[in-house]
C-alpha positions as CSV (number, residue, x, y, z in Angstrom):
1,X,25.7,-197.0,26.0
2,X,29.3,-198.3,27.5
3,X,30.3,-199.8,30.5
4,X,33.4,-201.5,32.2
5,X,33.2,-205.0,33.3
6,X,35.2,-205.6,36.5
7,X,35.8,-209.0,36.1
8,X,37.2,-210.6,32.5
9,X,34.9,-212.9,30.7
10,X,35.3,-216.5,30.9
11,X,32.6,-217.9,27.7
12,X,31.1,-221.0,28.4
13,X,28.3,-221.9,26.0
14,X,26.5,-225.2,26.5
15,X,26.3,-227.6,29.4
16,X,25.4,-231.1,28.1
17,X,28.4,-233.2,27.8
18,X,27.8,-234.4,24.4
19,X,24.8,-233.2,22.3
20,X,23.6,-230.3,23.1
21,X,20.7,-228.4,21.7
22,X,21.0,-225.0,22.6
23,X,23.9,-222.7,23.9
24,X,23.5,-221.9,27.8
25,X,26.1,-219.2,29.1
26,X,28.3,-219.2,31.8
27,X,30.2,-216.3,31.3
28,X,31.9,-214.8,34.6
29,X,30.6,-217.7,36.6
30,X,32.9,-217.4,39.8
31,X,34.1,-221.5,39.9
32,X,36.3,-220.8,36.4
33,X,37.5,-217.7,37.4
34,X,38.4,-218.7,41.1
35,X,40.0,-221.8,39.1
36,X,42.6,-219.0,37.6
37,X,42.8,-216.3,40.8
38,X,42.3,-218.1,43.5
39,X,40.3,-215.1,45.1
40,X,43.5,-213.7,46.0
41,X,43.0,-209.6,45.5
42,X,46.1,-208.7,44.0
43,X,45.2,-211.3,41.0
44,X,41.7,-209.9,41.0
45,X,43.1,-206.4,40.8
46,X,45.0,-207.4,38.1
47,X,42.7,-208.2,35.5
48,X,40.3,-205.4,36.6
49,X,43.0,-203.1,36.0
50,X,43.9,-204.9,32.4
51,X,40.5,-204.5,31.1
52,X,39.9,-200.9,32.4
53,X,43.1,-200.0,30.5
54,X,42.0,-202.1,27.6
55,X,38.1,-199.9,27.4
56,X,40.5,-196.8,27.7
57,X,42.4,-197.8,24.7
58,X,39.0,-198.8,22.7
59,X,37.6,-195.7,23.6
60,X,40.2,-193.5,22.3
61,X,41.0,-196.0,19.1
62,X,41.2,-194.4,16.0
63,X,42.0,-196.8,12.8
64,X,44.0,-195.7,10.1
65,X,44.3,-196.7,6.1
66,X,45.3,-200.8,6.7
67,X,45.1,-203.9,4.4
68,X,43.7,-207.3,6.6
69,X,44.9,-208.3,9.1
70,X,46.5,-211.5,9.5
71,X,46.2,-214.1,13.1
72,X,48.1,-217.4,13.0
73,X,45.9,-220.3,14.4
74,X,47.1,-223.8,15.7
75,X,44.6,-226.0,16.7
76,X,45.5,-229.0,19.4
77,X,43.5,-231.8,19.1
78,X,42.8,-233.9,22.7
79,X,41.7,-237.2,22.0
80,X,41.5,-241.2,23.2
81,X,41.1,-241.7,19.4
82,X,37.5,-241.5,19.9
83,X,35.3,-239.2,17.7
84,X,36.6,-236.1,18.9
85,X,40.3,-237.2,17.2
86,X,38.2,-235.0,14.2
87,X,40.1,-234.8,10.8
88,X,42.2,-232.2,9.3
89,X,39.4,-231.9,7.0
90,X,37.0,-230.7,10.2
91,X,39.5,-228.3,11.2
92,X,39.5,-226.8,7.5
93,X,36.2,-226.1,7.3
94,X,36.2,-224.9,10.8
95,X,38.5,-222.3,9.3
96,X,36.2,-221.8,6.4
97,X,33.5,-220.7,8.3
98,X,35.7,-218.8,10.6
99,X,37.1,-216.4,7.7
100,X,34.1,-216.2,5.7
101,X,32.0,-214.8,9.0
102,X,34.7,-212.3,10.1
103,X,35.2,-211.2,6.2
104,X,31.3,-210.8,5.3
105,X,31.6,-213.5,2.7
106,X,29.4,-216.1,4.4
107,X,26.3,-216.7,2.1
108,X,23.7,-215.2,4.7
109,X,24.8,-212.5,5.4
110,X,22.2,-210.4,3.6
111,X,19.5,-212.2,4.9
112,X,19.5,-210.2,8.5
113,X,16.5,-208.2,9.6
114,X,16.0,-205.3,7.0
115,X,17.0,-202.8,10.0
116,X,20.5,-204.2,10.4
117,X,21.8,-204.8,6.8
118,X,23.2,-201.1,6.9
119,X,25.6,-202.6,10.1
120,X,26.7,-205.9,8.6
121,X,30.2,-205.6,9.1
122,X,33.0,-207.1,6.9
123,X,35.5,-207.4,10.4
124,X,38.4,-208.0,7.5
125,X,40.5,-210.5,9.9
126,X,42.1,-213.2,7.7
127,X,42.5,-216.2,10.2
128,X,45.4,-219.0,8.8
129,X,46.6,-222.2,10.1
130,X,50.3,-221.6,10.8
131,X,53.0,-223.1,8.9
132,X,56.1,-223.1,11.4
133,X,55.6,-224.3,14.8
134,X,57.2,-222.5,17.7
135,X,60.9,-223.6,17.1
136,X,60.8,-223.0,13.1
137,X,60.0,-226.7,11.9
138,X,57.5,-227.6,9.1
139,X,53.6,-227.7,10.7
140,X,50.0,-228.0,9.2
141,X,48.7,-226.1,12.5
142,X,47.2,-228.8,13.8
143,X,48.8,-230.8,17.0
144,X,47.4,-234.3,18.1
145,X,48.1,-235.4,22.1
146,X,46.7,-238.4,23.2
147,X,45.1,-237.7,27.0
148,X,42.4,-238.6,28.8
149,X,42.2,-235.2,29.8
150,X,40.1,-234.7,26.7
151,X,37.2,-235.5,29.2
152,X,37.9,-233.0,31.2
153,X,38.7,-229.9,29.1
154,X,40.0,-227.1,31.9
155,X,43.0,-225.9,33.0
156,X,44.9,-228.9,33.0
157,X,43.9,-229.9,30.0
158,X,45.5,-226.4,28.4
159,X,48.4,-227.2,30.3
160,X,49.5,-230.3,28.1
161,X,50.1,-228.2,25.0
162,X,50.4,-224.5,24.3
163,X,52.3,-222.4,21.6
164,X,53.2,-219.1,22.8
165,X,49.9,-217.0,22.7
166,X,51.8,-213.7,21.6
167,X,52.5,-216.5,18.0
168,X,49.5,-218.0,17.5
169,X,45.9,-218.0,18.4
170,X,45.6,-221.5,20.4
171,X,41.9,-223.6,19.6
172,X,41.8,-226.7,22.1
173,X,39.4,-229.2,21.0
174,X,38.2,-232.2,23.2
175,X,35.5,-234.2,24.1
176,X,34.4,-232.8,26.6
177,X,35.0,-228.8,26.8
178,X,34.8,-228.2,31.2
179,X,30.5,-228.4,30.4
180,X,30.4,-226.3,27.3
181,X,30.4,-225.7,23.6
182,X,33.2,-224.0,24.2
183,X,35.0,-220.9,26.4
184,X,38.0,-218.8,26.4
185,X,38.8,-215.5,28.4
186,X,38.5,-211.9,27.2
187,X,41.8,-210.0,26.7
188,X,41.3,-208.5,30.3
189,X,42.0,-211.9,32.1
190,X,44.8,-213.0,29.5
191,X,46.8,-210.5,30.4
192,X,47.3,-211.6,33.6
193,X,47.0,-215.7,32.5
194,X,48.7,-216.1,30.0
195,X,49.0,-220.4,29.8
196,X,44.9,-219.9,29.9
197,X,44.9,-217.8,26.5
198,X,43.3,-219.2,23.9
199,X,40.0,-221.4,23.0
200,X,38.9,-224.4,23.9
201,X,35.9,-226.3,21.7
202,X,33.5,-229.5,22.2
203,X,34.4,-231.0,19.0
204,X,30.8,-231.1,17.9
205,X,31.0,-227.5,17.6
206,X,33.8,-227.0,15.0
207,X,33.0,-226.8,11.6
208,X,29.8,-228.3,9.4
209,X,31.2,-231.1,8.5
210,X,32.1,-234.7,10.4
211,X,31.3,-234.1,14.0
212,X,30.4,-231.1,13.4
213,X,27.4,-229.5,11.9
214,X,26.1,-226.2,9.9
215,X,23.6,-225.5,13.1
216,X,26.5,-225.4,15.2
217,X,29.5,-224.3,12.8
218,X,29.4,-220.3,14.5
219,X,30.2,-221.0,18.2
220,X,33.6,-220.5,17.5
221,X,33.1,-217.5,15.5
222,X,30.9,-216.6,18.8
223,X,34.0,-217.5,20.8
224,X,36.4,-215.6,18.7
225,X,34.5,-212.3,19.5
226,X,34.9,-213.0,23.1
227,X,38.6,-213.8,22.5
228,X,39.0,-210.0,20.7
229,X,37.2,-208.1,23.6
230,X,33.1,-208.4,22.8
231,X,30.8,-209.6,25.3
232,X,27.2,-210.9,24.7
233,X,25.2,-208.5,22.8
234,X,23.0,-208.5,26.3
235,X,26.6,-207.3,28.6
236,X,28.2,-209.5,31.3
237,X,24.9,-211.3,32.3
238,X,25.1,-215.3,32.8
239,X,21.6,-215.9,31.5
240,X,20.2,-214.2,28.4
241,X,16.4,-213.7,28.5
242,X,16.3,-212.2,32.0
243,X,14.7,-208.6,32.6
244,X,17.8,-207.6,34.4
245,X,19.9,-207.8,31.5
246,X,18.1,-204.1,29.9
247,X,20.5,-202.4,32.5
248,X,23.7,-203.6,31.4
249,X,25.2,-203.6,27.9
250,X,27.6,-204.5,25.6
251,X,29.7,-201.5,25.0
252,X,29.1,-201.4,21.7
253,X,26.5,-198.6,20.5
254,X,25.0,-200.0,17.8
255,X,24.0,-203.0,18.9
256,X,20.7,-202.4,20.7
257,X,20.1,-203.1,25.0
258,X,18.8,-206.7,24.4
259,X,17.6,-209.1,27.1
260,X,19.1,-212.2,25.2
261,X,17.7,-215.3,22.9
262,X,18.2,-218.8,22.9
263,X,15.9,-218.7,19.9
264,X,15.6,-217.2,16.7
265,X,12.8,-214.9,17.4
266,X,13.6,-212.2,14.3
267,X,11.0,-209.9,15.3
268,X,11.8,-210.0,19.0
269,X,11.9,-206.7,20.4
270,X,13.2,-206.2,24.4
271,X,14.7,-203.3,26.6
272,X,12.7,-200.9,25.2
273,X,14.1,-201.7,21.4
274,X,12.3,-201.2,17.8
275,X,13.5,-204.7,17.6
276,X,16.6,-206.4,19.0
277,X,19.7,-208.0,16.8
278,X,18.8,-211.3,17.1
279,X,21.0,-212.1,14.4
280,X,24.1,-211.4,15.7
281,X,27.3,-213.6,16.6
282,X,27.1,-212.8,20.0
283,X,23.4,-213.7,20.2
284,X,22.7,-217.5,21.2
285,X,20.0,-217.8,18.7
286,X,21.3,-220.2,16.5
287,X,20.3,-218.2,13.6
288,X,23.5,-215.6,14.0
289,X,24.9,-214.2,10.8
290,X,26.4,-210.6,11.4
291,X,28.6,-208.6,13.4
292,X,27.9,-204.4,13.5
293,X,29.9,-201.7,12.4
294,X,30.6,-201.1,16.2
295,X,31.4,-204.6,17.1
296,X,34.0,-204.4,14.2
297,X,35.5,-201.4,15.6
298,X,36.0,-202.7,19.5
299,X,37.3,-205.9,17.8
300,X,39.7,-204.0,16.0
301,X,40.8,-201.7,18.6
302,X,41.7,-205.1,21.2
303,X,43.9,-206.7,18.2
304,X,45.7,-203.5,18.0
305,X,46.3,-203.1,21.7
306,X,49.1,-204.7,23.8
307,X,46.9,-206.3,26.4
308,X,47.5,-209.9,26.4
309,X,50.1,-209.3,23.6
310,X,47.1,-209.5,21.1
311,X,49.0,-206.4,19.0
312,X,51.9,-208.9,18.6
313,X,50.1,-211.4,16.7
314,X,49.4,-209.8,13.6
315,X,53.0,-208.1,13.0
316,X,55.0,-208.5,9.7
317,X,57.9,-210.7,11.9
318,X,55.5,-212.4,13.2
319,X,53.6,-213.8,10.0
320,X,56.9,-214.5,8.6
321,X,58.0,-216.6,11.9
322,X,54.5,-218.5,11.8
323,X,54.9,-219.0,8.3
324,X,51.1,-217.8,7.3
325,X,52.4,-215.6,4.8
326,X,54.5,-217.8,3.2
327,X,53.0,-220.0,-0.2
328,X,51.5,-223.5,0.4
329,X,54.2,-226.8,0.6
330,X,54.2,-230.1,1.2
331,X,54.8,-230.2,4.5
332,X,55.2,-233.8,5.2
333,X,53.6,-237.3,4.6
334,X,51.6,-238.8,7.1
335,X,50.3,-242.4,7.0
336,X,47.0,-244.0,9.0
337,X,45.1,-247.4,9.2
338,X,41.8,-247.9,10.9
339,X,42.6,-251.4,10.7
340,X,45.6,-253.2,12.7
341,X,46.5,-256.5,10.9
342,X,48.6,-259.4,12.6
């Protein structure tokens, strides 16, 4: 069952400032997208017509013969050199988890529900900290800006630091992510704001180690889904769990009409289902650990696809220019203290 949002996805998932314990949604709340159109029609227009073009090109995406593909990543870390300065190490295994969930390698994978191990996808999506920065210099992929903006986490935030979204994939992390685990728009809404492209992350939520933690480590594989075109596995809903939600959908066919879970109720069955995929990335379960066949294809069809420039990302040139395909060096060597000594 498919159907076209008319408004692009804005993923918000959590709303304490600092320890949350379970994902709440805020996906197309109207404050963050009024933040970005203002309620001025021709804007609004705009990204409805972007994402209607965007389901036209999924529907009619066929994939050929292809080897992985290949998205440069640079994460900017926002920080008063509090906790959420995380290491490089954090961002690493951030990346870890990242590949090994869009590449079926993560070690649960065959744990899901008997009824959905035929749909566990391997997404084959390679995801690698870039190697030149915009202007061709030497870079780990990771930026450091000093702002107390990191307690803010919107707009203006974004606005400090940006590499061209048609180079690299940009992952904001702060300490305080606008209310949320973290959010980012669908390719829909990118296309017509670009300088909001990209991901922004409450620093607990990145990665299973430091800050982070393993309970936590998949919101940004959640947000990464968003950030390639899927929606919740429930549709466009703010609030899983509602009865509503069994009338809209996903757009994905194999990925059953679901009310939504905040918890990890394997046998929970809703909408009419044998039993819903409680399991999956786009589930708020904490207990995700699959993507479907169909999922895979709608992801692959949006990286293919010129909305928001996504199609440029994963181009030959532009490996080369990011560097991603080029062999590990020494970069540079970098010095730090926790201690100042007079």
């Amino acid at each position: 069952m498919n159907r076209i949002l008319v408004i692009p996805a804005f993923l918000a998932l959590g709303a304490a400032h600092a320890q949350e314990s379970s994902f709440t949604c805020r996906t197309n709340e109207p404050i963050l997208l009024e933040q970005l159109h203002g309620n001025d029609p021709a804007l609004i227009a705009a990204m409805n017509a972007a994402k209607s073009e965007l389901e036209t090109w999924t529907e009619g995406f066929s994939e050929g013969s292809r080897s992985t593909y290949t998205v440069p990543v640079v994460f900017h870390i926002i920080h008063q050199y509090g906790s959420e300065n995380i290491s490089d190490d954090q961002v690493i295994d951030a990346m870890r988890v990242l590949n090994e969930d869009f590449n079926k390698q993560n070690a649960d994978w065959d744990n899901v529900q008997t009824e959905f191990l035929p749909l566990v996808a391997n997404i084959d999506i390679e995801f690698k900290l870039a190697r030149k920065d915009p202007n061709g210099n030497c870079t780990k992929g990771i930026t450091r800006t000093v702002s107390a903006l990191t307690d803010v986490g919107d707009q203006s935030m974004k606005n400090l630091i940006q590499w061209p979204r048609n180079k690299y994939l940009n992952v904001w992390v702060c300490a305080y992510a606008d209310g949320a685990a973290g959010y980012t728009l669908t390719p829909g809404g990118a296309a017509v704001f670009a300088a909001a492209d990209g991901i922004v992350m409450q620093h607990t939520y990145v990665g299973a180690i430091g800050t982070g933690s393993v309970s936590r480590s998949r919101a940004l594989t959640h947000e990464v889904g968003h950030w390639i075109n899927l929606e919740h596995t429930w549709g466009g809903s703010n609030t899983p769990g509602v009865a509503s939600n069994c009338g809209t959908d996903d757009g994905v066919s194999d990925t059953p009409n679901t009310m939504g879970w905040t918890v990890c109720s394997l046998n929970g069955a809703t909408c009419g289902s044998v039993k819903d995929n409680v399991e999956n990335f786009m589930e708020y379960s904490y207990c995700s650990k699959m993507f479907t066949n169909g999922q895979r294809t709608r992801m692959i069809a949006a990286l293919n696809s010129a909305t928001a420039q996504r199609n440029q990302l994963i181009t030959a040139g532009n490996l080369t220019a990011t560097g991603v395909n080029l062999p590990e060096a020494l970069c540079a060597v970098a010095f730090s203290a926790d201690q100042r000594v007079v």
